[in-house]
C-alpha positions as a Markdown table, in Angstrom:
| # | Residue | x | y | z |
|---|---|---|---|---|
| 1 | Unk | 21.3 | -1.7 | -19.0 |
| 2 | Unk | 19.9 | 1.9 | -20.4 |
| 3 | Unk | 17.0 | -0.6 | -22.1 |
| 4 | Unk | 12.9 | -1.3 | -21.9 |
| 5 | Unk | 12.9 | -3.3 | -19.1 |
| 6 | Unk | 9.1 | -3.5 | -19.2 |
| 7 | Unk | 5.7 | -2.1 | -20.2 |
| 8 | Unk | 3.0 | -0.9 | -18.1 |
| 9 | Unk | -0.6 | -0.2 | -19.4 |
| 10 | Unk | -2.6 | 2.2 | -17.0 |
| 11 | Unk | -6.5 | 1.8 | -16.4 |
| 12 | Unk | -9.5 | 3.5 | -15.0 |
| 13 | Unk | -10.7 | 0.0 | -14.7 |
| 14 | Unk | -8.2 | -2.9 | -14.1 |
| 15 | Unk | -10.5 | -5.8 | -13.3 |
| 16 | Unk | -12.0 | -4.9 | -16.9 |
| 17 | Unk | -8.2 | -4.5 | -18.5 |
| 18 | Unk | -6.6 | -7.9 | -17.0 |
| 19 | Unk | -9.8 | -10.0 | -18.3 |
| 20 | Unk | -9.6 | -7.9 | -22.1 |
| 21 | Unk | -5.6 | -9.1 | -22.2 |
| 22 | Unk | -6.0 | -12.3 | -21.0 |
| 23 | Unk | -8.5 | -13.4 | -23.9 |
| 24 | Unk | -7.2 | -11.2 | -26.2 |
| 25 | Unk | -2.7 | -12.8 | -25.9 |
| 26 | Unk | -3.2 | -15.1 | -22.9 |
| 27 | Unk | -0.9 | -12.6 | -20.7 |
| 28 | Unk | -0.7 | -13.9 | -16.9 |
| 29 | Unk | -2.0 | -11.2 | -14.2 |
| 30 | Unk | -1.0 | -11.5 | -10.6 |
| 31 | Unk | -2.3 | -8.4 | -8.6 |
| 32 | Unk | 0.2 | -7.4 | -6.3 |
| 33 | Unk | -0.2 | -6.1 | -2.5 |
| 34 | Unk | 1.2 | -2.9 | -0.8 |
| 35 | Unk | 1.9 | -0.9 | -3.6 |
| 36 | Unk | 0.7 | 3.1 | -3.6 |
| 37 | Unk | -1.9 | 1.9 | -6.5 |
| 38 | Unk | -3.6 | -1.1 | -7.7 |
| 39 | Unk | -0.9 | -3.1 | -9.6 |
| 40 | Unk | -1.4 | -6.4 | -11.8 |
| 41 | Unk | 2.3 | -7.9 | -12.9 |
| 42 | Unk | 1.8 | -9.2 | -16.4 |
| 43 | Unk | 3.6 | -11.9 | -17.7 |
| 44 | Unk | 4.3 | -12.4 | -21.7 |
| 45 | Unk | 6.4 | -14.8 | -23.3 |
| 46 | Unk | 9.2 | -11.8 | -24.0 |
| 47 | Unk | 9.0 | -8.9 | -22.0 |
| 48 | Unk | 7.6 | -8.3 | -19.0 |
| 49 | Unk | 4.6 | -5.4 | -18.1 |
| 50 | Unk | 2.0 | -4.2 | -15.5 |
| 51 | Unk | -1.3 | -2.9 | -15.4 |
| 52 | Unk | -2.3 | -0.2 | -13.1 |
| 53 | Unk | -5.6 | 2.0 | -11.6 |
| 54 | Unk | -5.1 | 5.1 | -13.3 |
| 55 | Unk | -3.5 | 7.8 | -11.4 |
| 56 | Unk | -5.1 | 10.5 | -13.4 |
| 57 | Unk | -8.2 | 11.0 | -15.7 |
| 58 | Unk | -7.6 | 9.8 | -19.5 |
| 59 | Unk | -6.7 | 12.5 | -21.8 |
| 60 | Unk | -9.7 | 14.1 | -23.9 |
| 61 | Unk | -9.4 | 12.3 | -27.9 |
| 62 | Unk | -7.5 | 15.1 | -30.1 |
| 63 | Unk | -5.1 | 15.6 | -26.7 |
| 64 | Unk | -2.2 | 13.8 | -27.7 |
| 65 | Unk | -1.6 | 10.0 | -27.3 |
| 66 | Unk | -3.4 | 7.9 | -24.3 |
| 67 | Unk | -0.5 | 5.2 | -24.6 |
| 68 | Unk | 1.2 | 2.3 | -22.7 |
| 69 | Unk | 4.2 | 3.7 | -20.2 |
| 70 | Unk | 7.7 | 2.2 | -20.7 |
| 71 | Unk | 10.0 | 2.0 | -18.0 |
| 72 | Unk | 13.8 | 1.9 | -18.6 |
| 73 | Unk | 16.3 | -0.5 | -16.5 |
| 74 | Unk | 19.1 | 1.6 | -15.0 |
| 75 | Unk | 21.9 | 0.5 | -12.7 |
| 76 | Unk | 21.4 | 3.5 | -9.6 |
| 77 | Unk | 18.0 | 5.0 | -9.6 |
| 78 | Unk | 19.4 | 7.9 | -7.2 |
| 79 | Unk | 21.6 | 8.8 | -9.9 |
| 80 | Unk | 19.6 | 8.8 | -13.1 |
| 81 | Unk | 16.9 | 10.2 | -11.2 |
| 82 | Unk | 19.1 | 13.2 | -9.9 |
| 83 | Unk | 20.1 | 13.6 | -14.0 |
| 84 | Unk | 16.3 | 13.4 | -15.0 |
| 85 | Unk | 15.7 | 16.5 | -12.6 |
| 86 | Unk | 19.2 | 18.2 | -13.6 |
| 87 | Unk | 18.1 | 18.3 | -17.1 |
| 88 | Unk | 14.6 | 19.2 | -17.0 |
| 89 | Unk | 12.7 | 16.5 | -15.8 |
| 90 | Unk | 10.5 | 16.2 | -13.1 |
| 91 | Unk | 9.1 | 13.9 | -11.1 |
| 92 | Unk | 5.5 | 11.9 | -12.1 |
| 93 | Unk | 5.6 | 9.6 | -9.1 |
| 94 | Unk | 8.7 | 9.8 | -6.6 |
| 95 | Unk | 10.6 | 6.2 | -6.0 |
| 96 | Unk | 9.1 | 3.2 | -4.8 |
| 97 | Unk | 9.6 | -0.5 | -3.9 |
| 98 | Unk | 7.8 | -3.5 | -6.0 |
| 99 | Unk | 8.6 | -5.8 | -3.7 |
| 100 | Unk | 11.0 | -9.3 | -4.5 |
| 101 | Unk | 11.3 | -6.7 | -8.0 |
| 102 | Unk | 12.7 | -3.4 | -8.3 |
| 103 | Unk | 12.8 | 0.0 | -7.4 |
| 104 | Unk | 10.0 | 2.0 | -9.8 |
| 105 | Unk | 9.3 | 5.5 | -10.4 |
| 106 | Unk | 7.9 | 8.3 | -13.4 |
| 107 | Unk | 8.8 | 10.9 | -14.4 |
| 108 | Unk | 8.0 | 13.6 | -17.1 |
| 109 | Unk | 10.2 | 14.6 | -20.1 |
| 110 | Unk | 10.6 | 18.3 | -20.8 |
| 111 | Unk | 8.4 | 17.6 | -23.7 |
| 112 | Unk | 5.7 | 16.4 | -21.0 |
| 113 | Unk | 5.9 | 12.5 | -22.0 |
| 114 | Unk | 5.6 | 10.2 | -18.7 |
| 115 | Unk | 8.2 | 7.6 | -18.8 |
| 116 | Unk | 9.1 | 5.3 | -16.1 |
| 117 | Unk | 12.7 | 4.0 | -14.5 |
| 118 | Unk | 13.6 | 0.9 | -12.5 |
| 119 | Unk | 16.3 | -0.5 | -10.9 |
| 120 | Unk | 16.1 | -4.2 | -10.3 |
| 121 | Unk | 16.8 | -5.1 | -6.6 |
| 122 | Unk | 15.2 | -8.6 | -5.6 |
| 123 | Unk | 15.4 | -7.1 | -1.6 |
| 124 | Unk | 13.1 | -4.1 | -2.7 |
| 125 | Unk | 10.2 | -3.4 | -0.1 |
């Protein structure tokens, strides 16, 4: 617990994104349905990711880092989430189900870094 569970890779074009990291490692995509934004699961032979439309416009170059999101495994979303907010965090993207997965959400560091936090529940929907 308290570890990267994942990796998630955001994109102003996914279709373009799955084809580049198929050719480019041989990842898996599968898009998944009924989720607030476009979502691809990705599937490595270690750890496990996602690809995802692009909630926001990419940074302008010399703005800091346009990076992949991590998302850290925790046992009770409610709680860590109530501790992200207690101690200066706030909220990116407030909780929701992947479903058959995990319970996902974002957040922002005081620091204003986006990191994500899941807790994995198979009846998630």
């Amino acid at each position: 617990m308290n570890t990267i569970a994942y990796f998630e890779i955001q994109s102003s074009n996914p279709e373009r994104e799955v084809k580049f990291y198929e050719k480019l490692f041989g990842w898996k995509f599968e898009k998944v349905d009924g989720l607030p934004v476009d979502y691809y699961r990705i599937e490595t032979k270690t750890i496990g990711g996602g690809l995802l439309q692009r909630p926001a416009g990419v940074p302008p170059q010399q703005h800091g880092t346009n990076a992949f999101t991590c998302s850290v495994e925790v046992d009770d979303f409610d709680r860590v989430s109530a501790l992200i907010l207690e101690n200066g965090g706030q909220v990116a993207m407030p909780k929701f189900a992947i479903p058959g997965k995990c319970w996902q959400g974002y957040f922002i560091d005081p620091d204003n870094n986006t990191f994500g936090i899941a807790q994995i529940d198979e009846n998630a929907k």
